[in-house]
C-alpha positions, -999 to +999 in steps of 0.1 A: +207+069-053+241+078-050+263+079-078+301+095-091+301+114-125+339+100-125+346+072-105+377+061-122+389+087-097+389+063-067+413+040-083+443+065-068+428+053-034+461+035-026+486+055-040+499+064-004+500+027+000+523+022-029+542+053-026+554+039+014+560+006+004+583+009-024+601+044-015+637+044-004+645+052+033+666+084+040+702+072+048+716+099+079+756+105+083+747+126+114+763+111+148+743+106+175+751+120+208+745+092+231+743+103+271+738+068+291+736+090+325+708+109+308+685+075+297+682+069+332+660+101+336+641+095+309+605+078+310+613+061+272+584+039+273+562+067+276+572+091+256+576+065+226+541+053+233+530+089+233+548+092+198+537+064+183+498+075+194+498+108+180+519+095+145+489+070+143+461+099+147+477+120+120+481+087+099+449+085+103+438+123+096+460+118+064+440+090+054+406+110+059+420+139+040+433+120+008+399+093+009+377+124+011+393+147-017+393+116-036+357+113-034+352+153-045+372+146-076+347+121-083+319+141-081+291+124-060+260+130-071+224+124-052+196+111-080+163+117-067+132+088-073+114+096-109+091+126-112+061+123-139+056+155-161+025+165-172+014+143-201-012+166-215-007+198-225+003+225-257+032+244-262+024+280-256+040+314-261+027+344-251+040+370-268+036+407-254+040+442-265+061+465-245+063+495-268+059+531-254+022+529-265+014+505-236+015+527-215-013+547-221-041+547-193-073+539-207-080+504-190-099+507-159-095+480-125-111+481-096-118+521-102-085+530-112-070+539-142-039+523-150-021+517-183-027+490-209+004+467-198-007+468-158-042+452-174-022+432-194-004+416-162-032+415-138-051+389-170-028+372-185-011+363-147-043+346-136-038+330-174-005+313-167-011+299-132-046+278-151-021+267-173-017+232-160+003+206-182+009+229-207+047+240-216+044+281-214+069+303-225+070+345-229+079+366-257+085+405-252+083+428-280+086+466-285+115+478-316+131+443-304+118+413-301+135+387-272+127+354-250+120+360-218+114+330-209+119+294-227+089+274-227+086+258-194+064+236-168+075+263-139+046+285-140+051+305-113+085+317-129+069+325-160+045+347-140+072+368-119+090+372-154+060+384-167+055+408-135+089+425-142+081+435-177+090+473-181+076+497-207+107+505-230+127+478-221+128+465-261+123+500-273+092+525-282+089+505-318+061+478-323+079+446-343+049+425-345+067+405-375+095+397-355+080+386-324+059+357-348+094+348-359+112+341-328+080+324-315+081+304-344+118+296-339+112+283-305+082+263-313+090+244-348+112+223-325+080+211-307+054+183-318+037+203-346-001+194-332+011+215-298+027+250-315+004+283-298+013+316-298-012+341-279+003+375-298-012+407-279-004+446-287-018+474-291+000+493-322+008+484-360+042+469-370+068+502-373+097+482-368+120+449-374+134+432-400+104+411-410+069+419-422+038+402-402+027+386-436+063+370-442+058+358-405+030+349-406+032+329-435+067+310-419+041+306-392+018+290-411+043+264-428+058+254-393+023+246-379+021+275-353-017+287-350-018+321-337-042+340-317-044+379-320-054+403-292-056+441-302-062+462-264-071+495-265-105+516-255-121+530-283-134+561-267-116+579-241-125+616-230-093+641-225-092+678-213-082+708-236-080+743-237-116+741-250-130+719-228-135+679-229-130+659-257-135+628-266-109+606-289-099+574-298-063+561-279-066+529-305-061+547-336-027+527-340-041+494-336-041+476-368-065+453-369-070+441-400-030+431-401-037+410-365-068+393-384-049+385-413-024+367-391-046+348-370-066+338-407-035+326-420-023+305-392-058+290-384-061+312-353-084+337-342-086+376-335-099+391-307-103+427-296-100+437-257-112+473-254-110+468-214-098+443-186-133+424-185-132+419-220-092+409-222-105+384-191-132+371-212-111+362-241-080+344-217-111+324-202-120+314-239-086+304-249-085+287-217-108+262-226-083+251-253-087+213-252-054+201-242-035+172-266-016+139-253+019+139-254+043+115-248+047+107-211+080+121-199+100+120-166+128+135-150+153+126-116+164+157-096+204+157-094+217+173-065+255+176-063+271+165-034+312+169-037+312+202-015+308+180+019+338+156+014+358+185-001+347+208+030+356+182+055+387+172+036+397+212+040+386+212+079+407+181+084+442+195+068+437+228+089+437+202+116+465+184+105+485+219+097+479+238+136+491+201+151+527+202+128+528+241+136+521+233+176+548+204+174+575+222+159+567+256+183+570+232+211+604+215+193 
């Protein structure tokens, strides 16, 4: 359906109108040189009907011009038919560490070793495509905690977003505590039966302005229920100078804080200590039985004033090369 954001606009349609009916002739003193010898020559008829053809095209051109950049003031609009959103669904954030410990290699795919965030994307992508109906959003975390990505129906966004997560990017810190409070910021607005966060790292809180117990507590009053997901291996084997050894690369996870968390808010703790086991855990919160929400719907708007204003330009270059070709050949 086509519709102006301001059509009061159109009423300066005849202007031009008004403007030639009620303006004042221009009076000329100049004598006029009149050759009667000379008429004879002259094909009169023609060359007025030749005149009064070409004033009537550029009359016309005018028209075109002033009609069409008329109609770009008003801003057409195109309003596409009604399109259903998902009815069913939560509100979910998925909130991800990017500190410098992520990057650690210990998780294994397809026979490579590749660090803890690469894991991290390969699982929790195939996690946000399943999705359907639910309102996703992303969280990134390291020293600072920032939205990535507001909680939306595009899914494949969401992914790519995810996808071009760098290690470092909020700093080598691990501000678990702030993370739950900007999740909780963006979800208290929500229906309070639909508020998820899916909170995944791989350290203990070093950094930020709030404590995970404050947060999660803040958490807990605004109806958020939070999931926990330590990742880490517990045993990896390194070379020395006195051989192998074999260590622990999780000895910063803090479990009993991401526990504590997912106790307070009603959620539950999980611990990945490779890919299969970080797959196993998305499948289980995957099977999250989805609540009713209130059906909503939304028309596409597409705006439309660039044609009549790109026409209306075409038109006056028009109008401007024919004055410029009359008064060369004048």
């Amino acid at each position: 359906m086509l519709s102006f954001i301001w059509p009061w606009v159109l009423i300066l349609l005849p202007t031009p109108l008004i403007y030639r009916k009620f303006r004042r002739p221009i009076v000329s003193n100049i004598q006029a040189l009149r050759s009667p010898a000379l008429v004879a020559f002259a094909d009169t008829d023609s060359v007025t009907s030749t005149s009064s053809l070409k004033s009537k095209i550029m009359l016309l051109l005018l028209s075109l011009c002033w009609i069409l950049t008329l109609m770009a003031l008003a801003r057409p609009t195109y309003m596409g038919d009604p399109i259903a959103l998902p009815s069913n669904g939560r509100d979910i954030l998925l909130a991800v560490d990017i500190s410098g410990s992520m990057e650690r290699e210990d998780m294994l795919i397809q026979g490579r070793t590749v660090n803890r965030l690469l894991a991290v994307k390969a699982v929790v992508g195939d996690f946000v495509v399943q999705r359907k109906g639910d309102r996703l959003g992303l969280v990134l975390f390291g020293e600072k905690a920032y939205l990535q990505t507001p909680l939306t129906f595009d899914r494949e966004t969401m992914q790519e977003l995810l996808m071009e997560a760098q290690i470092g990017f909020a700093g080598n810190g691990t501000a678990i505590g702030d993370a739950i409070g900007i999740s909780v910021k963006r979800l208290q607005e929500r229906p309070a039966d639909h508020r998820v966060l899916i909170l995944l790292t791989d350290g203990s809180n070093n950094a930020g302005a709030l404590q995970p117990s404050e947060a999660a507590d803040l958490a807990r009053r605004a109806n958020v229920k939070i999931y926990t997901i330590g990742i880490g291996a517990e045993r990896q084997e390194q070379r020395g100078l006195f051989g192998r050894s074999v260590i622990n690369p999780s000895s910063d996870l803090d479990e009993q804080t991401l526990k504590n968390i997912a106790q307070t808010t009603g959620g539950s703790y999980f611990r990945a200590r490779n890919p299969q086991e970080l797959a196993d855990i998305y499948n289980h919160l995957n099977e999250m039985e989805p609540i009713e929400q209130n059906a909503e719907t939304i028309r596409p708007i597409a705006t439309l004033y660039q044609w009549p204003l790109g026409i209306a330009f075409i038109l006056s270059f028009i109008i401007f090369l024919a004055n410029r070709s009359k008064g060369v050949m004048g």
